[in-house]
N, C-alpha and C positions, 0 to 999 in steps of 0.2 A: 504493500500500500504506500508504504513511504517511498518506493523510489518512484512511484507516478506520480506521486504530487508533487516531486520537486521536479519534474518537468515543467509545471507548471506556474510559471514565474512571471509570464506578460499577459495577463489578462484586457482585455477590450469587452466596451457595456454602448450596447445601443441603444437609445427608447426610441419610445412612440413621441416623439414632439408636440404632436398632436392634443395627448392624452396630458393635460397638468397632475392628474396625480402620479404620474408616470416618473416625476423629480423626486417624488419622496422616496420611492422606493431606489431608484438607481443610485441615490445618494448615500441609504443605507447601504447597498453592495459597497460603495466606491471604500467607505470607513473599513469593512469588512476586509476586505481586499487589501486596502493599506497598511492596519493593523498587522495582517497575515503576512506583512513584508513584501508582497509582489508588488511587480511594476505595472502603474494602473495606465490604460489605454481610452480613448476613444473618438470619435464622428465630433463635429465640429457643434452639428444639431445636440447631441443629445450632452456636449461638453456644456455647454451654454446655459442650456434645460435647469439642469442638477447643478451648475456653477461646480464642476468640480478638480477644475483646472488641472486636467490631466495631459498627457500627450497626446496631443489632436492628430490624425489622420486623412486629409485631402479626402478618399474617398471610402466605402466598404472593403471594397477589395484588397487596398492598402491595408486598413487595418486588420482583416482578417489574417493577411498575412505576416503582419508583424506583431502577431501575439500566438500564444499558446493556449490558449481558450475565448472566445468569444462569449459574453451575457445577452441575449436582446428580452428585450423591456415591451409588451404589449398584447398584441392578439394574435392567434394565424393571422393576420392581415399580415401585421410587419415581420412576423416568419418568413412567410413567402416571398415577401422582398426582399429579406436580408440572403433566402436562399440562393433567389435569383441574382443578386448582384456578386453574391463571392461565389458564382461558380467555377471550379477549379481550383479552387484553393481547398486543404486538404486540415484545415483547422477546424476543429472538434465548435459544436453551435449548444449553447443550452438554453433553454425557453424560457421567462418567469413570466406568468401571468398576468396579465393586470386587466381585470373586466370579465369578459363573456366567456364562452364555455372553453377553449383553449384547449383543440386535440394537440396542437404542434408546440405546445407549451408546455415541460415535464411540471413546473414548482410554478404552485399559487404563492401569491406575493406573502401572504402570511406566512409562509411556511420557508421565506429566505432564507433566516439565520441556519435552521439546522441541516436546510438544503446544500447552503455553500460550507459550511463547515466541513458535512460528509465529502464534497468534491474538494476541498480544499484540502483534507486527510486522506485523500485519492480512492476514496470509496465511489467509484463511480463505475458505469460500463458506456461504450459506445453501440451506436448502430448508422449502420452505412442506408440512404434512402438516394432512393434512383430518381434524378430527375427524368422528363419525358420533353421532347420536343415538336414542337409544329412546324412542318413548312408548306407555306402556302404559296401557290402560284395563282396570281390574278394577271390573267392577259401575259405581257409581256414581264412584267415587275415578281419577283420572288422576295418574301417576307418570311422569318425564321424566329423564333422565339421558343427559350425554355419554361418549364412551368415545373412545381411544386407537388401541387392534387391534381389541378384537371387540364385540360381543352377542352373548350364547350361550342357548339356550331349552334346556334338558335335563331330564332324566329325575332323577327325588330319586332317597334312597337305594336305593328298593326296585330290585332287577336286571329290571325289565320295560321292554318298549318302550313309546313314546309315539308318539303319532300328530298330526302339526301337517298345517295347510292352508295353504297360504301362494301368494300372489298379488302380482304385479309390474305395480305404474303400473294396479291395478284389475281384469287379467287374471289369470284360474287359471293359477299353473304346476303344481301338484303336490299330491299329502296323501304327506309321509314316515312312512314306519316305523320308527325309527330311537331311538339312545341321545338325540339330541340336534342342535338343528341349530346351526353357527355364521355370522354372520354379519360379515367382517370386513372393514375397511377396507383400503388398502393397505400401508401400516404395519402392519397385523395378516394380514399375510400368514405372517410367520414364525413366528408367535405358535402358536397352540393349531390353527389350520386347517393350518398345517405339518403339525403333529401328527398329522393327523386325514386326511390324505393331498391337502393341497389343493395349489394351483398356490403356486408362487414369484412376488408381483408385483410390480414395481418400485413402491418408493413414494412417488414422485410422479404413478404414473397413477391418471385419473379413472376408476376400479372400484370398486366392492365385487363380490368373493367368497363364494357361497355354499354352506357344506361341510357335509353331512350327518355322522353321526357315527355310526360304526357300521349304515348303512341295510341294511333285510329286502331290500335287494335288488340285483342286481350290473349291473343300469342307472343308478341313482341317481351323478352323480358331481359332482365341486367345477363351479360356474356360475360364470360372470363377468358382471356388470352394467353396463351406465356407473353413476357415482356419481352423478346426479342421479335415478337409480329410486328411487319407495316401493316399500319390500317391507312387505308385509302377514303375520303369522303367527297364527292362530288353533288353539291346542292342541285336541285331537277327545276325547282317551284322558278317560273319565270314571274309571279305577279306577288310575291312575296320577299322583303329584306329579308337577307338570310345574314350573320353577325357571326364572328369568329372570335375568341378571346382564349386569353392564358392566364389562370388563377386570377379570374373572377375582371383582368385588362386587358379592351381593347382593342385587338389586333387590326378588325378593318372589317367592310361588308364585303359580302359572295357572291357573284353572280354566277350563273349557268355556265358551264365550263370550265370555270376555277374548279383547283384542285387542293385537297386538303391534305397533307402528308403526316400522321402520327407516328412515331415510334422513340426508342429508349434514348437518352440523351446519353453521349459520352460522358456526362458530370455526374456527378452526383455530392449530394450533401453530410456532414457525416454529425450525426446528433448526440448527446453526452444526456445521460439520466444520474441521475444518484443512485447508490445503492438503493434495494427494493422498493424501487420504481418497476411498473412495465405498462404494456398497453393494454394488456388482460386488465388490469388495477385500475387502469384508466376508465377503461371501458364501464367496468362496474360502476365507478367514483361518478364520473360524468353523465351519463346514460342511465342511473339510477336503475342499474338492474340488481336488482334483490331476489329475484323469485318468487313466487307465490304457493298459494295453498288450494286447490279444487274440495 
C-alpha cells in the first residue's frame, strides 16, 4: 500500500465553475492534499473558484499530464468533459460528487475526508473504461468526435419519427422507426440508454449497447455488441431533422446520405475508486435496489 501512495505526489483538482458550492469542497481537498505533503495542481477555472493558489495549468490535458492523480469536482457532466479533453493521457481520474445522482463519480462530497485518506494511504484500485468514437461524413466534410456513454442520432424539434438504416461489421441489421437511436458504451450504460429502457452493463465489459428510443414497434429492443463492431447508421426520413451528438454535444444535423461511423476509440480513460468501492455498490446505493418481499 505504501509504495502506491508515494507514487502519488502531484495531485491536480478540477471543479465545476459552474457549481458555487463546488469551492467549498475543492478547497477542503486542496488542505487535504497539502497537509499530506503533495504537490497541489490545477485549471486556471477551478484555481480561481477555490482561491487556492496552486500551480495552474494552461489546459486539461497539461494538467493531466503533469500530475499523478487527477480530482474532478461535479457531475457526469464534467466527467465526460474532463474524459474527453485528457484523452490519451494515461493519468489515473477520480470522481467527487457534488449534486445529482453521479454514476461516473466514485465519492459523495460528504464522504471526502475518509475517501482521500484511503487513496492517499494507497488503498485504492483502478479501472480502464473504453472511450467510443463517431465519424461522420456529411456530403463532402468528415467530423470525428470521442464520447464517454453515448452517440445519440435523434429526431430535432419537430414531434415526428425518423427512420435510420444501420449495419454491423458491413451486414444489415435493421431500418428503425423511432424518436432516436443511442449508441453507448459500457460506461454509458447508465446514462441516457438506462433511460430509454436498455440493459445495465458492467463497465469494464467489451460491449456497446444499442437502444432505440421510443421505436414504431414492440420487437425492436436494447442489442448488445462486442466492442470491436463498426456500427454503421445512415438516416432515411427526408422531411424530418435528424441530430447527431456525443455525450449529450452537438455534433451537427443529418441528412439523407450522411453516414454515421461508430466504433471503439483508441483512448480510453482510466478511473481510480477507493478501496471497497464498486459498481455492484453503486448500483444498489444509487438505484435504491433493496429487494422486496411477495
Amino acid at each position: 500500500m505504501k509504495n502506491k501512495a508515494d507514487k502519488l505526489k502531484r495531485i491536480g483538482v478540477i471543479g465545476n465553475s459552474q457549481k458555487k458550492s463546488c469551492a467549498t469542497t475543492v478547497a477542503q481537498a486542496a488542505r487535504i492534499i497539502r497537509k499530506s505533503g503533495r504537490k497541489l495542481f490545477s485549471d486556471a477555472s477551478t484555481d480561481k473558484l477555490a482561491r487556492l493558489k496552486a500551480e495552474v495549468c494552461p489546459d486539461m490535458l497539461t494538467l493531466a499530464r503533469s500530475v499523478d492523480l487527477l480530482l474532478v469536482f461535479g457531475g457526469d457532466g464534467t466527467m465526460l468533459r474532463v474524459a474527453r479533453e485528457i484523452a490519451g493521457a494515461s493519468t489515473p481520474v477520480l470522481g467527487i460528487n457534488i449534486g445529482g445522482l453521479g454514476f461516473l463519480t466514485a465519492v459523495p462530497s460528504d464522504d471526502l475526508d475518509r475517501a482521500l485518506s484511503l487513496v492517499l494511504q494507497g488503498e485504492f484500485t483502478f479501472e480502464h473504461r473504453a472511450l467510443i468514437e463517431a465519424t461522420a461524413r456529411r456530403g463532402k466534410k468528415t467530423i470525428r468526435k470521442n464520447a464517454l456513454n453515448d452517440i445519440v442520432v435523434s429526431r430535432g424539434e419537430v414531434s415526428r419519427l425518423i427512420e435510420l438504416a444501420v449495419a454491423v461489421d458491413g451486414e444489415p441489421l435493421t431500418r428503425y422507426r423511432c424518436d432516436g437511436l443511442i449508441v453507448s458504451s459500457p460506461t454509458g450504460s447508465t446514462a441516457y440508454s438506462l433511460a430509454a429502457g436498455g440493459a445495465v452493463v458492467s463497465p469494464v465489459a467489451d460491449v456497446f449497447a444499442i437502444t432505440p428510443i421510443s421505436p414504431h414497434t414492440l420487437s425492436n429492443r436494447s442489442l448488445i455488441l462486442p466492442l470491436d463492431s463498426t456500427i454503421r447508421i445512415e438516416p432515411i426520413s427526408s422531411t424530418s431533422a435528424t441530430i447527431l451528438s456525443a455525450d449529450g454535444e452537438l455534433m451537427g444535423e443529418l441528412s439523407p446520405g450522411d453516414v454515421v461511423t461508430v466504433r471503439r476509440s483508441r483512448h480510453s480513460v482510466r478511473f481510480m475508486h477507493p478501496a471497497g468501492s464498486s459498481f455492484f455498490e453503486a448500483l444498489r446505493r444509487k438505484l435504491h435496489w433493496r429487494g422486496t418481499y411477495l
